[in-house]
N, C-alpha and C positions, 0 to 999 in steps of 0.2 A: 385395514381401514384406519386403523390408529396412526399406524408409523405416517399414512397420506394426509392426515388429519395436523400432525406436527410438522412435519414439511410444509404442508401449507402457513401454517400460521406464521413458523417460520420465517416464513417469506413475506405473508404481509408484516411481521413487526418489522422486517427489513426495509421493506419499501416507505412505511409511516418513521421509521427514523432518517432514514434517507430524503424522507418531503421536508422533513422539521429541521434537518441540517442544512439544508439547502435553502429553505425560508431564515434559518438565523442569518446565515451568511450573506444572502440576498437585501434581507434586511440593518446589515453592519451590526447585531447584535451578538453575532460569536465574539466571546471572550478564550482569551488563550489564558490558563494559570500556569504559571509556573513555580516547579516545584526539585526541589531535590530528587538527582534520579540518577539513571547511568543508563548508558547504551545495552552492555552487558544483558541488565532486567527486559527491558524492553522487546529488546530482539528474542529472549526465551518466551516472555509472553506470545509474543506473533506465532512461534515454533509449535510451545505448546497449543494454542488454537485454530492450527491450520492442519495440524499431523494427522487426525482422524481422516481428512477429506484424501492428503497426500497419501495414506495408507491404502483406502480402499480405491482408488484410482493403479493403485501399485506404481508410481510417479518414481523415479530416480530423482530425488530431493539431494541436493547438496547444500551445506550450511559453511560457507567460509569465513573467519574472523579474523581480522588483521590487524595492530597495535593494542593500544590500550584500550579496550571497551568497558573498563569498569571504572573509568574517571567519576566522581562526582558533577552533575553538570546542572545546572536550571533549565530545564524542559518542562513543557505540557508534555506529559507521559503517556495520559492518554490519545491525548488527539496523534504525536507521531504514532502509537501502536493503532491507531485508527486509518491512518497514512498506509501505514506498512503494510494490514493486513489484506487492506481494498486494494493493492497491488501483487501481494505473492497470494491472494487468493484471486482474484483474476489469474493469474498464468496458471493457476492448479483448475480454475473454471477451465477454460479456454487451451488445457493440453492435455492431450488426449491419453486412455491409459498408454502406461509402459513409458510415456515421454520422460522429459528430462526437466529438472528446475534447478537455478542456480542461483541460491540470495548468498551476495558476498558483501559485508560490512568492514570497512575499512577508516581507518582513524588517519586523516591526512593531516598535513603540517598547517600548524595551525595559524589562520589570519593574521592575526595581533594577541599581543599576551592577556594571559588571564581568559582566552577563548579555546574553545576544542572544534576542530573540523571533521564532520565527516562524513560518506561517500556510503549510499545504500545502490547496490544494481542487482535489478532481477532480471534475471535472463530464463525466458526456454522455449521451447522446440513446437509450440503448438502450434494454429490455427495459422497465426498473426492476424497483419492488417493491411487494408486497400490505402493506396495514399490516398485517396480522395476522401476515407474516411478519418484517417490521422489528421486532415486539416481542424476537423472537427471535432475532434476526440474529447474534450475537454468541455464542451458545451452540454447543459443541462437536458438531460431525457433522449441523448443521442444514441445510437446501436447500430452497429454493422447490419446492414441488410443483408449478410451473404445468407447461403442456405443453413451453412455448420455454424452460423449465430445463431440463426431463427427458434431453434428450437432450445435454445440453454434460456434459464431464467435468469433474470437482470431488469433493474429498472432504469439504466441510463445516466443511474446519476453519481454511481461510484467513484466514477474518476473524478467526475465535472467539480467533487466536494473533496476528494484528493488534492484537484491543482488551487481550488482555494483556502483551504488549509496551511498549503505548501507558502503561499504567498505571504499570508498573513503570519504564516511563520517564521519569514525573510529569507526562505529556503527558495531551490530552483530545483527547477525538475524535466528531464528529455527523455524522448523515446524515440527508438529504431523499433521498427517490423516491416518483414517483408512477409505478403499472403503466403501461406503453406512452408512459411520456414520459422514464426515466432518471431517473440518481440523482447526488448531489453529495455529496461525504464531506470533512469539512474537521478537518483535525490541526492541530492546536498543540502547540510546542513553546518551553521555555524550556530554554536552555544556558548553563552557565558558557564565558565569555572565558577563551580561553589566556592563559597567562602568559608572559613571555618566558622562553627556556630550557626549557620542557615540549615 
C-alpha cells in the first residue's frame, strides 16, 4: 500500500509540475539562467536519474560520448537536464523490458568561435509512433491512443514542454519512429564558451 501510495503521489507532483511548466511557458514567463557548466555533468546527471527505472526494466542501455564534453559552457543546466531526461525517459517508458536504448552525445564543429556545438540522439527499439500522431507530437496534453499507450502513465505534456524549452533555447529538435520499431530524437545545441573568471 505504501510503495502504491508513493507511486501515486509521484505521479501527481509530476503532473502539477508539468501544469506550472507549461503555464510559465504558455505564459512567456520561463526564464532560462545561465550558468557555468559542462556537457560532461549533465549528461551523468540524466544517467544517474534514469538508471534505476533502466535497471529494473533490464533495458540494454548504451551511453556514447564523443569529443570534448567537459568544455566549460553557459547553459541552463537544469532545464537541458530537464530536456534530456523527458526524452531518454520516455524511450525507457515506452520500450519494452529486454529492449535496447541508445543516448549518444557528440560535440560537433563548432558554429563560430568562442561557441561549442552539440548533437544529443536517443534511439531505441520500443513501441514507437503512428505518423498521424508525430504530426502532433509536440502539442499540449497529446497521447497515442494506441492500445500499448493506453495503459503507461503520462500526462501529454512531456515533450510538448521538451520542444518549447528547446526553442527558447535556440536549440532544434527532430524525430523518426516507425510503430513496433522505436523512435530516434536528436537535439542540437549551440552554447557560448565560458570565459575565464565566469
Amino acid at each position: 500500500y505504501l510503495e502504491k501510495i508513493k507511486s501515486s503521489s509521484n505521479h501527481l507532483l509530476s503532473l502539477i509540475n508539468d501544469v506550472l511548466d507549461m503555464s510559465r511557458i504558455e505564459s512567456g514567463k520561463m526564464k532560462i539562467n545561465h550558468t557555468v557548466t559542462n556537457i560532461e555533468k549533465i549528461v551523468s546527471d540524466v544517467d544517474t536519474v534514469l538508471q534505476s527505472q533502466i535497471q529494473m526494466k533490464h533495458l540494454e542501455y548504451s551511453l556514447i560520448k564523443r569529443g570534448n564534453l567537459s568544455h566549460l559552457i553557459l547553459c541552463d543546466g537544469l532545464r537541458l537536464n530537464q530536456i534530456l531526461i523527458n526524452i531518454v525517459g520516455n524511450a525507457v517508458k515506452y520500450t519494452p523490458e529486454y529492449g535496447k536504448i541508445q543516448f549518444m552525445i557528440t560535440e560537433m564543429p563548432a558554429i563560430a568561435e568562442g561557441c561549442s556545438s552539440y548533437q544529443f540522439r536517443i534511439k531505441d527499439n520500443g513501441i514507437g509512433m503512428s505518423k498521424k500522431f508525430q504530426e502532433k507530437l509536440f502539442q499540449p496534453f497529446e497521447r497515442d491512443e494506441s492500445k500499448s499507450v493506453s495503459k503507461i502513465q503520462g500526462t501529454g505534456l512531456g515533450l510538448a514542454i521538451t520542444k518549447s524549452l528547446v526553442d527558447i533555447m535556440d536549440g532544434s529538435i527532430f524525430v523518426k519512429s516507425e510503430e513496433g520499431k522505436g523512435s530516434e530524437f536528436l537535439v542540437c545545441f549551440d552554447f557560448d564558451n565560458a570565459k575565464d573568471g565566469q
